[in-house]
N, C-alpha and C positions, 0 to 999 in steps of 0.2 A: 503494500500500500504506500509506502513510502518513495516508491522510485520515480523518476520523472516519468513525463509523458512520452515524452522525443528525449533520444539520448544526443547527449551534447560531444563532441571531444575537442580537446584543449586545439585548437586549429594553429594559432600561434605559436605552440613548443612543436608542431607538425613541420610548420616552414620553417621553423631554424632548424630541425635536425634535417629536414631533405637538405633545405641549403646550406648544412654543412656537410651532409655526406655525400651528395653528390660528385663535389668534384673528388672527393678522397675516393672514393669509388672509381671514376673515370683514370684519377692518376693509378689505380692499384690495375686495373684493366690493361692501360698501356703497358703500364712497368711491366706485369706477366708477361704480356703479350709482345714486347722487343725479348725479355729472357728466354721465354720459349722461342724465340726465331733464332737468339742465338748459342739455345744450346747442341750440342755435338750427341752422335750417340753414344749410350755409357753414360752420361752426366746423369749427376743426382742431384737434385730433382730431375724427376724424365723431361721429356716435352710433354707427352700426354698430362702428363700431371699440372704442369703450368697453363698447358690450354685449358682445362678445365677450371681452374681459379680465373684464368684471365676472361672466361665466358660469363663465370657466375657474376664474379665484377662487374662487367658490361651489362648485366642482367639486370642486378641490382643498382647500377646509373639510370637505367630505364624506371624501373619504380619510382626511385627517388624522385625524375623530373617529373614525370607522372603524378604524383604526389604531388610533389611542389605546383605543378599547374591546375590538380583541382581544389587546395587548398588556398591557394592565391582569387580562384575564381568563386569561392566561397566568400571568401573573407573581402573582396569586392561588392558580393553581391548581399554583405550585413547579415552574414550567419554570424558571427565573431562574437565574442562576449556582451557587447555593448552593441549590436546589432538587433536585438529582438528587444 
């Protein structure tokens, strides 16, 4: 009985964590993804294994701006604390 009616979430700690991990995500993306180009075979880490992180990263850059664009569109359009 106590709950709200519409659930709320903190929209503003949304766009500061997208907008900070976004690019840390995009640099960890690259960074794999030149290592994995240049590693040799025998190297440990494999390639396989850094393309794999450097997908997830890229994956995870895609969320983030994703996020970041519907919480920005949100918070435009006075869902935001002080909007209703």
């Amino acid at each position: 009985m106590s709950e709200p009616v519409h659930a709320r979430s903190a929209l503003r700690l949304r766009l500061l964590l997208s907008a900070v991990f976004l690019p840390l995500f995009l640099a960890g993306a690259v960074f794999f993804g030149v290592w994995a180009a240049d590693t040799a075979p025998g190297d440990s880490p494999g390639r396989g294994m850094l393309v794999v992180v450097a997908v997830v990263c890229a994956a995870l850059t895609l969320l983030a701006a994703a996020d970041l664009l519907v919480v920005a569109r949100r918070l435009r359009n006075g869902h935001g604390p002080a909007g209703r």
